[in-house]
C-alpha positions, -999 to +999 in steps of 0.1 A: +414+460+121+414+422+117+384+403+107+374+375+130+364+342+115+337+323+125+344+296+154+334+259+146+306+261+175+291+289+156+287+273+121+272+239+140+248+261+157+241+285+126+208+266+105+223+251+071+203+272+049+220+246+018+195+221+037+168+236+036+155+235-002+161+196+005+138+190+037+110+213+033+100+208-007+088+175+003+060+182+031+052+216+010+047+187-019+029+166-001+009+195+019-003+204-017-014+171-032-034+158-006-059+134-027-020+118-034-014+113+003-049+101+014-052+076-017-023+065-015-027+056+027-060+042+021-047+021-007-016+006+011-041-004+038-064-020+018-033-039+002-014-046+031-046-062+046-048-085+017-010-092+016-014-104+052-039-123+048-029-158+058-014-145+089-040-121+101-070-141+091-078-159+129-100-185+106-093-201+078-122-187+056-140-221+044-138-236+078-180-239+086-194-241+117-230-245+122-229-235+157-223-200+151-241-189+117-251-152+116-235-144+144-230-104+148-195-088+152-178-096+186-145-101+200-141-138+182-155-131+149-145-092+142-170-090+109-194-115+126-203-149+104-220-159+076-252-185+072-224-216+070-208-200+102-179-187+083-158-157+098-171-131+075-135-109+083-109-136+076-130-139+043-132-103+035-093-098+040-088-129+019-117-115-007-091-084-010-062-104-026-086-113-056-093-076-058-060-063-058-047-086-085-075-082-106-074-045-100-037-048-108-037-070-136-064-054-156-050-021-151-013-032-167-029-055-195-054-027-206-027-002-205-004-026-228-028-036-249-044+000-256-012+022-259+003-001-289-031-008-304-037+036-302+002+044-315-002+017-342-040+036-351-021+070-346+009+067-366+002+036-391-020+055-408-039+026-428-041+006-399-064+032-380-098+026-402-098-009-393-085-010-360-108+019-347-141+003-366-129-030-339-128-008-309-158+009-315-179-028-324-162-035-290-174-001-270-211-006-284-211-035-261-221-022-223-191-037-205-203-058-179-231-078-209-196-084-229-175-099-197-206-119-188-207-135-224-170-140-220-173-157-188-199-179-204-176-194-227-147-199-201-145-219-172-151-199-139-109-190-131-096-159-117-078-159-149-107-157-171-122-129-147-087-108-158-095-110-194-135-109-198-127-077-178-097-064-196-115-071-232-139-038-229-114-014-208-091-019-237-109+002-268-117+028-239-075+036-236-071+026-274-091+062-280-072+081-254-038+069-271-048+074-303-064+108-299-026+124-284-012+102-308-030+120-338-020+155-318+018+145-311+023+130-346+021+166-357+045+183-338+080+198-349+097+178-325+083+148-341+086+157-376+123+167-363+129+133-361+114+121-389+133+142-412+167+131-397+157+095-406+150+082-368+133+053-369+096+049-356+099+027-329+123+053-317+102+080-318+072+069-300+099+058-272+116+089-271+097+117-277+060+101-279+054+080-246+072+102-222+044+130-234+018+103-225+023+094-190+006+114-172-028+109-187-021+072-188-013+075-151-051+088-146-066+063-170-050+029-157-062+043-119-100+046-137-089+016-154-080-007-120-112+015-102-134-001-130-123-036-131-127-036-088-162-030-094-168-054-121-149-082-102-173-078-078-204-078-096-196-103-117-190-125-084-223-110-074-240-125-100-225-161-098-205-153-130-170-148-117-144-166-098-151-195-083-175-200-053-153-215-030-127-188-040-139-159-011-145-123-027-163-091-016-188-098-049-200-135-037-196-124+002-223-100-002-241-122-028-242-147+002-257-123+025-280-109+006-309-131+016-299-126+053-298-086+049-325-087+078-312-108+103-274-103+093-268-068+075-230-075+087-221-099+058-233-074+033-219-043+056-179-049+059-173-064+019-190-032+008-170-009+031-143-025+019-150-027-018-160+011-013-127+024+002-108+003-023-125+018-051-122+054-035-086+051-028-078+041-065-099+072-077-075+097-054-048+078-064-049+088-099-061+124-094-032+128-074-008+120-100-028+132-123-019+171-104+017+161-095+030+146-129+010+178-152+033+204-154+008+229-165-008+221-132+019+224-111+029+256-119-007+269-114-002+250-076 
């Protein structure tokens, strides 16, 4: 008897079974971190909102016009207007840019700041008395009472909004990097290295950091969530950027003595703020679950 081989037609119609490790992994991934998915979506809208802001904004958001204060939300004015008859959307989406680069700055200069500060605590061992006894002077301080007194002695800048916020998120990841720094510092790995004379810098690179990611991940989200919030109080209060720069915090302080007549210019800001802030928060808890390998073999 003579075996037959397969046709051509028969291997095309046959499912390539090599193929399919590569297709379905992904939605089975994604079908399992679903906080990763939604915060992710929510946050890319939020963003691209912002980024498009000069070209989706149909006013430019200082332009006043008497005429048409406090209107509600109709076909002109999506969001309604504010008591100067400013369109309260093309203000909100502009608002959003301020958010998303303090959100994004303070996130990557805490982050910086906090992991050399905590490896330099965790593994120069008579810098830590000194360095912790800062952080914790700094942490006995309620955050948003030490940006305030920051902002006092700046000029009101967007810049000076980045640091009076980063200054108290810092000692918060200094304590996080210096506590796995204390852990790692003891492992045989580590010692490993030591021993064959690797130098320091080396070390944290190599074998330290990469152990630190996923944590950090989590903490820079709570990090960017935190500094969102204090943007926008701190604009609230009359403290933060400038007035004629628009933001969700001095949007809704605007409104606030119109919450009767005009609950809109409080209303959309918040939503806004709110979603931003929620997005963030499922951001990192999604990461958090993907990047942990002891969580994703428990998934």
């Amino acid at each position: 008897m003579t075996a037959t081989l397969p046709s051509r037609q028969d291997a095309a119609a046959r499912p390539a079974d090599d193929d399919a490790p590569f297709v379905l992994p992904r939605w089975y991934w994604a079908r399992k971190h679903p906080t990763l998915v939604i915060g992710a979506v929510l946050l890319l809208a939020v963003a691209a909102l912002a980024i498009a802001a000069p070209w989706i904004s149909p006013f430019d958001p200082q332009d006043i016009d008497p005429l048409a204060r406090m209107q509600p939300p109709s076909a002109e004015h999506w969001f309604g207007t504010d008591a100067l008859g400013r369109d309260v959307f093309s203000r909100a989406v502009w608002g959003g840019r301020v958010s998303m680069i303090v959100a994004l700055s303070v996130g990557l200069l805490s982050t910086v700041l906090g992991v050399s500060i905590g490896l330099t605590a965790g593994f120069v061992r008579w810098t830590d008395g000194f360095l912790m006894r800062v952080m914790d002077g700094l942490m006995a301080i309620p955050g948003i009472l030490l940006a305030i007194a920051l902002m006092a002695l700046t000029q009101a800048s967007l810049g000076a909004v980045i640091v009076a916020i980063t200054v108290p998120e810092v000692p918060r990841v200094v304590r996080l990097v210096r506590s796995m720094a204390l852990t790692l510092r003891e492992q045989l790995y580590v010692e490993a290295a030591h021993a064959v004379g690797t130098r320091l810098p080396v070390i944290l690179l190599r074998h330290v950091l990469p152990n630190m990611v996923a944590p950090l991940i989590v903490q820079a989200t709570f990090v960017a969530a935190a500094a969102v919030l204090t943007e926008a109080a701190l604009s609230f209060l009359g403290v933060g950027v400038p007035a004629q720069t628009p933001s969700w915090g001095n949007i809704m302080a605007e409104g606030r003595n119109f919450v009767a007549v005009a609950f809109h210019i409080l209303l959309y800001p918040g939503l806004l703020l709110a979603a931003t802030v929620l997005a963030i928060n499922l951001l990192g808890d999604g990461l958090r679950d993907a990047l942990d390998p002891r969580l994703a073999r428990q998934l």
